[in-house]
N, C-alpha and C positions, 0 to 999 in steps of 0.2 A: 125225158123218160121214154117217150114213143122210140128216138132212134136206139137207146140200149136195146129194149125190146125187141125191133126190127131185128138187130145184129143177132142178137139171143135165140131165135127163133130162126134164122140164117145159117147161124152155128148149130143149132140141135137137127135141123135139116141136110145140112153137108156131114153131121157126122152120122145120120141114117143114110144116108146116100153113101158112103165110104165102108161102112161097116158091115158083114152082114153078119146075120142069124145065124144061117144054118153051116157057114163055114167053121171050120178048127177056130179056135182061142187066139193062135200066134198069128196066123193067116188071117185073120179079123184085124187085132192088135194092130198089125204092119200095114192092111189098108187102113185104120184108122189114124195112124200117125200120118200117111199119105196123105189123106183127109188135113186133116191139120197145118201139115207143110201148102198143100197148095189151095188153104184158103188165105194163111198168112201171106205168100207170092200175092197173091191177088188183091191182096187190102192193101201190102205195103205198095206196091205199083198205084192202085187205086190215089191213094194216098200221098204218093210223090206226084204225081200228077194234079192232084187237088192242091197243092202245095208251090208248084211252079205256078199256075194261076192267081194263085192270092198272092206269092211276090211279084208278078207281074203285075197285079192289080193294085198292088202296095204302093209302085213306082209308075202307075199312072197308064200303064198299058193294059187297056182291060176294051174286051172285043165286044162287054155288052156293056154301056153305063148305069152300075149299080144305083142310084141314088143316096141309099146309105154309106155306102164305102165312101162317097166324095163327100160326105156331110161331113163323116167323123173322121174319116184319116187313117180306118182299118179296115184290113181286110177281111169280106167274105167270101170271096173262091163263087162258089154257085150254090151255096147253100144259104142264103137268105138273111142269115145273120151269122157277127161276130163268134159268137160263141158259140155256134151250132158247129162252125168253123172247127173251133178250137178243141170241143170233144170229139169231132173227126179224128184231127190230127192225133190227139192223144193215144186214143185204138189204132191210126197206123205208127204209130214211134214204138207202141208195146209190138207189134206184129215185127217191125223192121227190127227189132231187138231181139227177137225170140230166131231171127232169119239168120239174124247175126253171130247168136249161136251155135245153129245149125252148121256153115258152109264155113269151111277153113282153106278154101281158096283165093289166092291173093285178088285176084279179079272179081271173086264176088262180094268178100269183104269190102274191098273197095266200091263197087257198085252200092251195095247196102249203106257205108259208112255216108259216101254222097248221098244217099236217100234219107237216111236222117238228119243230114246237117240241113238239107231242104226244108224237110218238114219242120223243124225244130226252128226254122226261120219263120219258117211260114206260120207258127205259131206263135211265136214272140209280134208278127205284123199285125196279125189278129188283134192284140191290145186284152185278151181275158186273163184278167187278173186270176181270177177262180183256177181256171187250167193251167197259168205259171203255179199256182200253191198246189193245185194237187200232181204236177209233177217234180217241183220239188220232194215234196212230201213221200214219193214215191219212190224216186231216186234214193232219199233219204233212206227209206224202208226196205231199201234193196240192198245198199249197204250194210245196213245192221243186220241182217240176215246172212249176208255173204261174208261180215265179218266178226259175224259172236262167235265163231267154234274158235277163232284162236285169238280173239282180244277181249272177251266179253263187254263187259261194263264199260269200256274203254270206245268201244264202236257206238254207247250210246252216245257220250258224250262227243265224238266223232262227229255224228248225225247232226247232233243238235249244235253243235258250232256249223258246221256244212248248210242246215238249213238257213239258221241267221244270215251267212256272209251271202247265199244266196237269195233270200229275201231283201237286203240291204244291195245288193249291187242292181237287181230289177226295179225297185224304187226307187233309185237313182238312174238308170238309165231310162224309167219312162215316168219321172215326175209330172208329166203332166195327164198322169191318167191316177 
């Protein structure tokens, strides 16, 4: 709860730092999206970088020895625990997805696309079951939204197979958690 917080408060601060009062409406607007783009730069960076760590730390290179990461067999990066880990990652996969949006250059797509398959590892090394459901679940809801205007009903049932085979293939690849 504290790190939501932290971010939440992070974000209402960068977007009174971006925005101002006394300026026009569009001129406000346009630094405020600026605001937005380069708080997202800075978490998905943040975030691929927290990310190379816990795979590094996954497979046994790790420059301080955790005690917990060698007890259990997952990774923490520098945040203390697994799943402190794992809701990191989660807010840079949504930031590097929203980036991903933004930039239709081959080069940074690419850059970006590498920055999620990182993190997206680096969260599967994590072991938080919690964080694989709530981004399935998310994925899922992303889908059905992106796909009700022109399948309706059909995107539900979509999702909800999507989620199962998803859930069934992560239960099988980490039965021992």
């Amino acid at each position: 709860v504290f790190f939501y917080l932290t971010l939440f408060v992070y974000f209402i601060i960068n977007v009174a730092r971006w925005s101002s009062v006394g300026e026009e409406s569009a001129r406000a607007w346009l630094k405020w999206q600026q605001g937005v783009l380069y708080s997202a730069i800075f978490m998905s960076v943040s975030a691929t970088l927290v990310a190379i760590y816990a795979i590094c730390q996954f497979f046994g290179f790790d420059i301080i020895v955790w005690q917990e990461a060698q007890l259990l067999n997952r990774s923490i990066s520098t945040l203390g625990q697994p799943n402190f880990l794992a809701s990191f990652l989660l807010f840079g996969l949504a930031m590097s997805s929203y980036l991903l949006t933004r930039y239709h250059k081959f080069f940074w797509r690419f850059i970006i696309i590498l920055s999620l398959i990182l993190q997206l590892a680096a969260l599967i090394m994590s072991g938080s079951r919690s964080a694989w459901l709530a981004l399935i679940i998310s994925i899922s809801l992303t889908f059905i939204v992106a796909l009700w205007s022109r399948y309706r009903w059909r995107s539900l049932i979509l999702a909800g197979v999507g989620v199962i085979m998803l859930v069934i293939l992560l239960f099988f690849s980490s039965s021992q958690r």
